[in-house]
C-alpha positions in Angstrom: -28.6 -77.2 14.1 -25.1 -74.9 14.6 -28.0 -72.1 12.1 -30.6 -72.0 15.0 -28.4 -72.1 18.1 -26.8 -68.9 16.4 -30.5 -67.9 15.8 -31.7 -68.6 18.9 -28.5 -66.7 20.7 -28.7 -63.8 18.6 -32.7 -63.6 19.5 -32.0 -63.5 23.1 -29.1 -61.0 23.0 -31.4 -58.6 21.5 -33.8 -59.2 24.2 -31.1 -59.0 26.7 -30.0 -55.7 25.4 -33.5 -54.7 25.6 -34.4 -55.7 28.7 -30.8 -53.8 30.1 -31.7 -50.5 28.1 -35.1 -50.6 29.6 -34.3 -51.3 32.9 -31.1 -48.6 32.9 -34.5 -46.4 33.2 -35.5 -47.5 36.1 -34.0 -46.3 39.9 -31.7 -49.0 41.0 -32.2 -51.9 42.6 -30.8 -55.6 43.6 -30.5 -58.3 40.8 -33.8 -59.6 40.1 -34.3 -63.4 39.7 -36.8 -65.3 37.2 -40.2 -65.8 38.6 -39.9 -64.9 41.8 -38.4 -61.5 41.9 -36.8 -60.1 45.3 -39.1 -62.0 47.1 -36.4 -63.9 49.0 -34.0 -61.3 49.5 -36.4 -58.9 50.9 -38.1 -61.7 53.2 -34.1 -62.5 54.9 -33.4 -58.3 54.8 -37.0 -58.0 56.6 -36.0 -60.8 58.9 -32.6 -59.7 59.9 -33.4 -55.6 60.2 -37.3 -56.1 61.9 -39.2 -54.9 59.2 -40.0 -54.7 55.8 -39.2 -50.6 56.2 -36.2 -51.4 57.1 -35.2 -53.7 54.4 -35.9 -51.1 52.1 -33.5 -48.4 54.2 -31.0 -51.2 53.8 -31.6 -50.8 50.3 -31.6 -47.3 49.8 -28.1 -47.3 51.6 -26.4 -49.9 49.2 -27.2 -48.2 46.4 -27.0 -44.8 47.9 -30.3 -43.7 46.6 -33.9 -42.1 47.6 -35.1 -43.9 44.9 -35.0 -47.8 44.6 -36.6 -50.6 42.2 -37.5 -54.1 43.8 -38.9 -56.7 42.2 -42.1 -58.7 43.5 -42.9 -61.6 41.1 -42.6 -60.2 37.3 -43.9 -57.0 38.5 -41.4 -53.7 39.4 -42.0 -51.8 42.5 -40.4 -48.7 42.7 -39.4 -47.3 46.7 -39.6 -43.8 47.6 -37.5 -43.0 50.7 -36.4 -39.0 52.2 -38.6 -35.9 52.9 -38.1 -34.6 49.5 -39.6 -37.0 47.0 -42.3 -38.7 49.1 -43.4 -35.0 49.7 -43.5 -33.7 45.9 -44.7 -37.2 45.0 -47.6 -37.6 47.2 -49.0 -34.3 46.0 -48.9 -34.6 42.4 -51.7 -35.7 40.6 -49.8 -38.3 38.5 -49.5 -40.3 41.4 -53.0 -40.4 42.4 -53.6 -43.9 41.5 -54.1 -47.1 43.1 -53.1 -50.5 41.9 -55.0 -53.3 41.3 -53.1 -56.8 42.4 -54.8 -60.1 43.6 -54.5 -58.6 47.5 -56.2 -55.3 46.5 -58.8 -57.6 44.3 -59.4 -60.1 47.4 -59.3 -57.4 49.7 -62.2 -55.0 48.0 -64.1 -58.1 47.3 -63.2 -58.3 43.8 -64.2 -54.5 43.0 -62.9 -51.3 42.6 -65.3 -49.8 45.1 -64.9 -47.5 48.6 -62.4 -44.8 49.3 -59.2 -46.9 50.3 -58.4 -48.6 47.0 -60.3 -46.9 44.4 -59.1 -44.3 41.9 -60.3 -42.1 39.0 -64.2 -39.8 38.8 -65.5 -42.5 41.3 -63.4 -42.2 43.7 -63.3 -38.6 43.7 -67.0 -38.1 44.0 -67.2 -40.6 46.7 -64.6 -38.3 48.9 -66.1 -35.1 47.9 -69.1 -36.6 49.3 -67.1 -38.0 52.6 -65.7 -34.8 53.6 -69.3 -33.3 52.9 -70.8 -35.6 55.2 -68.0 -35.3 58.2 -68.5 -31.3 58.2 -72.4 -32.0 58.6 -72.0 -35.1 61.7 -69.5 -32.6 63.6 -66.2 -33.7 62.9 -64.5 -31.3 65.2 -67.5 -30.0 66.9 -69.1 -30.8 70.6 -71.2 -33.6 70.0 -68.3 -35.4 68.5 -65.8 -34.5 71.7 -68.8 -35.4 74.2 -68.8 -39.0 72.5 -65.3 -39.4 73.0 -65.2 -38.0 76.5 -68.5 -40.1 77.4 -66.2 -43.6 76.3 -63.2 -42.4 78.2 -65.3 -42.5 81.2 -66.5 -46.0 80.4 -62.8 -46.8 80.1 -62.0 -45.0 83.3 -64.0 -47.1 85.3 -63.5 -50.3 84.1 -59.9 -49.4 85.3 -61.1 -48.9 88.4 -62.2 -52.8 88.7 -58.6 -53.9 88.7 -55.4 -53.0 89.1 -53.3 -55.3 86.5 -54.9 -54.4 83.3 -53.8 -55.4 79.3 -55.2 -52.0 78.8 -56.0 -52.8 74.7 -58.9 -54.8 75.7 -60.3 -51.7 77.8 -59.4 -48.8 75.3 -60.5 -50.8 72.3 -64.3 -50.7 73.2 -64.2 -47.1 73.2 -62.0 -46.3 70.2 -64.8 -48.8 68.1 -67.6 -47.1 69.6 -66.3 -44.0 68.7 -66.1 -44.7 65.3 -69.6 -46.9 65.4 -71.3 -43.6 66.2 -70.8 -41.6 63.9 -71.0 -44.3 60.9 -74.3 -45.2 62.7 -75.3 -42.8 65.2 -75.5 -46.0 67.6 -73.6 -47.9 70.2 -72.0 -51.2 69.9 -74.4 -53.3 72.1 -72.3 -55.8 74.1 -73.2 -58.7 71.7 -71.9 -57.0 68.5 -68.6 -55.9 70.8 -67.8 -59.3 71.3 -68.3 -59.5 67.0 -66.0 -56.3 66.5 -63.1 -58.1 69.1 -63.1 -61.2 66.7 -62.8 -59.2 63.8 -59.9 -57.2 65.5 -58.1 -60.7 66.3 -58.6 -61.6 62.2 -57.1 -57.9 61.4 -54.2 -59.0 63.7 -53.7 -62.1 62.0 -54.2 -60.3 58.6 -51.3 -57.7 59.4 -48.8 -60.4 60.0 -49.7 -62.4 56.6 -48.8 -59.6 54.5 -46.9 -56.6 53.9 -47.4 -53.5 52.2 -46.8 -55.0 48.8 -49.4 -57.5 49.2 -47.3 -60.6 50.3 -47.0 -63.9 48.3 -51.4 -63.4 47.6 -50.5 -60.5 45.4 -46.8 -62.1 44.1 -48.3 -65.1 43.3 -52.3 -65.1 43.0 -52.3 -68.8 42.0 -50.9 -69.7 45.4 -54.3 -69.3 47.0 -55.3 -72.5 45.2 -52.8 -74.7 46.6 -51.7 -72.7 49.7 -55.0 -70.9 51.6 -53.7 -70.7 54.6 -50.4 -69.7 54.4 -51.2 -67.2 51.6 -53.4 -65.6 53.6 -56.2 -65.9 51.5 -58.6 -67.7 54.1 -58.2 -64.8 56.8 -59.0 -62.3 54.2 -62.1 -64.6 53.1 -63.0 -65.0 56.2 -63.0 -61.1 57.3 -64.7 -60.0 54.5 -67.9 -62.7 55.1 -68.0 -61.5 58.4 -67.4 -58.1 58.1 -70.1 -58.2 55.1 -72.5 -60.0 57.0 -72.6 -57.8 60.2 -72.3 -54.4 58.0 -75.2 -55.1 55.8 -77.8 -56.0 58.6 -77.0 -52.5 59.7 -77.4 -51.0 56.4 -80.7 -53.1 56.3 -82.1 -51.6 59.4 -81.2 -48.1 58.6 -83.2 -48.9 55.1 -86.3 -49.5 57.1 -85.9 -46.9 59.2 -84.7 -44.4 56.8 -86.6 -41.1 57.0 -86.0 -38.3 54.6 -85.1 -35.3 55.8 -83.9 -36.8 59.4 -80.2 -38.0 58.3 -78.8 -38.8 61.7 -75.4 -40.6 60.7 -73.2 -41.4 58.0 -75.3 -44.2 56.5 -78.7 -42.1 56.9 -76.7 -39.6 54.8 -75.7 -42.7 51.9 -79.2 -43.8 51.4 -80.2 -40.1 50.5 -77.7 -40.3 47.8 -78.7 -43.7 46.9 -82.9 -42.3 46.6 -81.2 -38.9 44.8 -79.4 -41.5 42.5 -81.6 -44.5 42.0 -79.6 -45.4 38.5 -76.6 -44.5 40.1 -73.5 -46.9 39.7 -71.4 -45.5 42.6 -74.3 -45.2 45.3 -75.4 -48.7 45.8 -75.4 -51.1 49.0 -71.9 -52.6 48.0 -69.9 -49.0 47.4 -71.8 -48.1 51.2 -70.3 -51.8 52.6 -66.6 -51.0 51.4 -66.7 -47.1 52.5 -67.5 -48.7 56.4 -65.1 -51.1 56.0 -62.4 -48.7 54.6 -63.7 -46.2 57.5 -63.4 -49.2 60.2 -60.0 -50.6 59.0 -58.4 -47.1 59.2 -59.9 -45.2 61.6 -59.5 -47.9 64.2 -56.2 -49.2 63.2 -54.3 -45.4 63.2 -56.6 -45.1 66.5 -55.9 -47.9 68.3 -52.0 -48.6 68.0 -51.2 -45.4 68.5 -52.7 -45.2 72.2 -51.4 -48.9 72.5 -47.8 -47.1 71.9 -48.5 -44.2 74.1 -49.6 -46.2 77.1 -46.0 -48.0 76.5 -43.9 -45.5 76.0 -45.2 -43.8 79.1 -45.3 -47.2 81.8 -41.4 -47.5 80.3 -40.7 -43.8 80.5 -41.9 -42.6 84.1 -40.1 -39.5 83.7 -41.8 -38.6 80.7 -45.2 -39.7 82.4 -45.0 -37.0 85.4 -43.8 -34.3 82.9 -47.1 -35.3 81.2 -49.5 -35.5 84.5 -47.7 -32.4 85.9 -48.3 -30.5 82.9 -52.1 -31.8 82.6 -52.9 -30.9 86.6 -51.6 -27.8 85.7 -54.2 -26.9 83.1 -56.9 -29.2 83.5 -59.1 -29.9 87.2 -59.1 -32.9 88.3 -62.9 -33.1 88.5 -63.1 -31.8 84.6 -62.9 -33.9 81.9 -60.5 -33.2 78.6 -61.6 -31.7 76.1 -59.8 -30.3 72.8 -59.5 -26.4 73.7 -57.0 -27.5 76.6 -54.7 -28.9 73.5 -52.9 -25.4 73.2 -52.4 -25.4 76.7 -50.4 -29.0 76.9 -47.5 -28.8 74.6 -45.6 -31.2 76.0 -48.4 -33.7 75.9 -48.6 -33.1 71.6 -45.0 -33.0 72.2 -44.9 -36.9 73.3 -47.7 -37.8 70.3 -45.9 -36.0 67.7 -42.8 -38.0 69.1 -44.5 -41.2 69.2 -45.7 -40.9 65.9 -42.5 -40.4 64.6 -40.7 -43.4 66.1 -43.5 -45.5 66.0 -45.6 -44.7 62.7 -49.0 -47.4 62.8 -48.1 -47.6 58.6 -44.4 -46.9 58.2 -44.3 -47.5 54.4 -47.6 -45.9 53.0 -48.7 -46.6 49.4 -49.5 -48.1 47.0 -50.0 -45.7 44.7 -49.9 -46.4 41.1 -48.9 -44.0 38.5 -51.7 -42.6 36.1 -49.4 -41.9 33.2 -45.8 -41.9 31.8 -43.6 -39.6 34.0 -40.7 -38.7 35.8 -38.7 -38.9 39.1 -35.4 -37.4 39.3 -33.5 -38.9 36.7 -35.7 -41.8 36.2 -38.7 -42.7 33.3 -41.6 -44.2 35.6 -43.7 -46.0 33.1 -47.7 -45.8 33.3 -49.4 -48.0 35.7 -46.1 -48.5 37.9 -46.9 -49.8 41.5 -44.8 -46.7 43.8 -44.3 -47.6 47.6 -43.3 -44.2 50.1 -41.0 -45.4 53.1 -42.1 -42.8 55.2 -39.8 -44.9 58.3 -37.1 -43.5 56.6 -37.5 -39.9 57.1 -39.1 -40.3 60.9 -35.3 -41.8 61.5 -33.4 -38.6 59.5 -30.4 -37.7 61.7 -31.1 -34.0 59.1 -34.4 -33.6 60.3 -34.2 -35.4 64.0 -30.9 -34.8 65.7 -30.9 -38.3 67.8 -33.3 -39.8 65.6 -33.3 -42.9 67.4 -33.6 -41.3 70.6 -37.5 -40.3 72.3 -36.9 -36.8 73.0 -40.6 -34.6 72.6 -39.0 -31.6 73.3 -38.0 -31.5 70.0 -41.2 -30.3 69.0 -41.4 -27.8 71.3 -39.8 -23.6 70.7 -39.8 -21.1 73.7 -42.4 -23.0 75.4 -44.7 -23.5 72.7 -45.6 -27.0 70.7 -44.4 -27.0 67.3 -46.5 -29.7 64.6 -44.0 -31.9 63.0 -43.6 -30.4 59.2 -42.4 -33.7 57.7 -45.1 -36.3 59.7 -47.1 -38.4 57.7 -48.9 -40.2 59.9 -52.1 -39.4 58.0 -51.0 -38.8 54.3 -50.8 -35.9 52.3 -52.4 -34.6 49.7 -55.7 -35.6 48.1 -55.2 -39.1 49.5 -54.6 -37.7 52.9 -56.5 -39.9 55.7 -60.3 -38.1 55.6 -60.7 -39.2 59.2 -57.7 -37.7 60.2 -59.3 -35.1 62.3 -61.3 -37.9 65.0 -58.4 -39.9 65.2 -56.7 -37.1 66.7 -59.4 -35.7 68.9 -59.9 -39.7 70.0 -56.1 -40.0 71.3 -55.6 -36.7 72.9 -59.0 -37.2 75.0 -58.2 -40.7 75.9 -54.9 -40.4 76.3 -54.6 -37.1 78.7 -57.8 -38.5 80.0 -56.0 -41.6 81.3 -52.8 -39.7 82.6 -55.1 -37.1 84.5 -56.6 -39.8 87.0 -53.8 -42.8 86.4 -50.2 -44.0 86.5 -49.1 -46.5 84.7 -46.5 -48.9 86.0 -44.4 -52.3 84.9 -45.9 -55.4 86.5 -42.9 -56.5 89.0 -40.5 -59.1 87.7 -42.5 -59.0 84.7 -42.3 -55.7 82.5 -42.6 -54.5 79.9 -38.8 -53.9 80.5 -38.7 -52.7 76.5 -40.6 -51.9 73.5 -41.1 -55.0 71.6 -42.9 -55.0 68.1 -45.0 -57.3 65.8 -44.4 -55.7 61.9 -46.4 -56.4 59.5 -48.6 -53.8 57.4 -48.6 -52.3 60.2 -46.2 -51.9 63.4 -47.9 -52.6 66.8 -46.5 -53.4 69.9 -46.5 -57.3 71.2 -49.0 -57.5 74.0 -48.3 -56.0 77.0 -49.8 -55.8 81.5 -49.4 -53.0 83.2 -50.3 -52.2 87.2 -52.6 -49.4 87.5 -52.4 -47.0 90.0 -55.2 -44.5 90.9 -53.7 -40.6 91.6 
């Protein structure tokens, strides 16, 4: 007995030594517990600091690096924080990779398919073939800025039925409608609408369940079985059926109304590849489903919280909102509609976006990317297949790069008059990876937004607010629903 107790101890010192040497590789990072990881420790740092971003700046501070390991379930995570690695990082082709957990798996219907969450030749010929197809539909062009400008005045005068507006439920319509024309070349008929809100309350529900690493569904994939509902498995079940259902009786009817030659929209322009391609494992009616959803889930997301911000900031900041309608009555008529050449002419109003982006990113830890072979970062071995997580919160809030980074100051981004980009924003990615619908999302703020300020004021609903920025963090940050009184200029 005394023979295999020594044997036994000697066994697991060798793996404990192992284990140690191995892990003296990795960046540093909190004690990690059997089974279940960091789970805990991040859930009370999340808790106590308002976000799963800033659990991982706590982090980075205790063990005074860019650079930190966390443990989710058996599996390492490494967290990159600072301007300097997430920008080298995110442009090097070893980190071009996504990884494949039981959230990813649930939440691409069990495929590696679409544009999101999809890596390797696949995915690259699928986003050659996107940013084809967005040149040819007029990203950038007029028919795209006269659907936007056409929604803002749909949204402009359902303002004008009331005066106490939650202003989401107006702006929303537009922002899907937006994006529903150019996937389609269509409007969203009221009946779908009333679809598209439902599956906007379910994305809702979805960014609280889980966070950027996937939650306890990608921790713990067995806990679907015995906890559905608190997992979050049933809400991404439930999205995808309905989302799949609605999105494939569109691609139907575009099938039987497909005619060669006369691509109108994105889908027109799928189906030609699928007829080009007929034994084609990429272009089929599943890889066309996910691209939509990954289109729809982005596009409006990005879209939509950042004017939901804007609005805010502006109803709590009516100093900044007259700097904003001064400077747009300045440039614009009152009787003329927005449109993107006045963009150069308003630098204060990409000022306050640039500054709202900053403070108030829609993803403020971006990922996952997963690395495609063994490599290095800094001083540390990054094994193959490694899950890496960019905490892109933590440079918005560099005191080096922001004097006052807590502060809303858009000035900041503006020299001698003149509107300066933001050089370390990365509200849209970078590199390959970097959002391919980057370029509408923009054009649909700015015209919405300045198209709003040019005819409205926004005010706090008396006795009632907002008095303050309050905000629901999740994968994403939004603010808490909010009334404001509208006021016709």
């Amino acid at each position: 007995m005394f023979v295999i107790m020594l044997i036994v101890i000697l066994i697991l010192t060798i793996i404990f030594i192992k284990i140690e040497k191995n892990t003296k590789l990795y960046p540093p990072g909190p004690f990690s517990w059997p089974f279940i990881g960091n789970q805990i420790l991040l859930k009370r740092l999340s808790r106590k600091f308002g976000g799963q971003h800033k659990a991982f700046m706590e982090l980075s501070k205790r063990y005074n690096s860019d650079i930190i390991t966390v443990n989710i379930s058996y599996e390492k995570i490494i967290v990159v924080s600072g301007s300097k690695f997430c920008d080298m990082i995110l442009q090097n082709e070893e980190f071009q990779g996504r990884p494949w957990n039981e959230f990813i798996k649930v939440r691409n219907m069990g495929k590696k398919q679409g544009i999101t969450m999809n890596d390797g030749t696949e995915w690259k010929e699928l986003r050659n073939w996107m940013m084809r197809t967005m040149k040819i539909f007029g990203f950038g062009k007029s028919e795209m800025i006269e659907m936007i400008q056409h929604q803002l005045v749909i949204f402009s005068e359902n303002l004008n039925k009331n005066k106490l507006h939650q202003l989401k439920l107006l702006f929303v319509p537009a922002v899907i409608n937006v994006l529903w024309n150019f996937i389609t070349g269509e409007l969203v008929a009221f009946n779908q609408q009333q679809k598209l809100e439902h599956f906007l309350d379910l994305l809702d529900r979805r960014s609280r369940c889980f966070d950027i690493t996937g939650g306890l569904l990608a921790a713990f994939p067995w806990i679907r079985y015995i906890a559905p509902e608190i997992s979050g498995y049933n809400i991404m079940c439930m999205l995808n059926k309905e989302l799949k259902d609605f999105l494939m009786k569109t691609i139907n009817d575009h099938k039987e109304k497909y005619i060669e030659g006369k691509e109108a929209d994105l889908i027109d322009m799928f189906i030609q590849e699928m007829r080009k391609n007929e034994k084609s494992s990429i272009f089929t009616d599943e890889q066309l489903m996910m691209i939509l959803i990954d289109l729809f889930l982005a596009g409006f997301t990005t879209t939509s919280t950042t004017l939901d911000f804007l609005f805010l900031i502006v109803t709590l900041f009516p100093d900044v909102q007259r700097k904003v309608q001064k400077e747009i009555d300045s440039v614009i008529p009152y009787d003329r509609l927005p449109n993107m050449e006045d963009k150069a002419k308003l630098p204060y109003v990409e000022a306050v976006i640039s500054e709202t982006y900053r403070l108030w990113p829609v993803f403020p830890i971006i990922g996952p990317r997963r690395v495609l072979c063994d490599t290095n970062i800094d001083k540390y071995v990054i094994p193959k297949d490694t899950t890496i997580l960019f905490n892109t919160y933590s440079i918005n809030k560099d005191p080096t790069l922001y004097p006052d980074p807590d502060k809303f100051m858009p000035e900041r981004f503006i020299k001698n008059g003149v509107f300066e980009p933001d050089e370390y924003s990365l509200q849209f990615g970078k590199g390959k990876r970097r959002c391919p619908g980057d370029i509408l999302a923009k054009a649909t703020i700015f015209i919405l937004f300045v198209g709003i300020m040019q005819k409205y004021t926004l005010l706090p609903v008396p006795g009632k607010g907002p008095h303050s920025i309050k905000i629901n963090s999740g994968i994403t940050l939004t603010p808490q629903p909010y009334n404001v009184l509208v006021e016709k200029r």
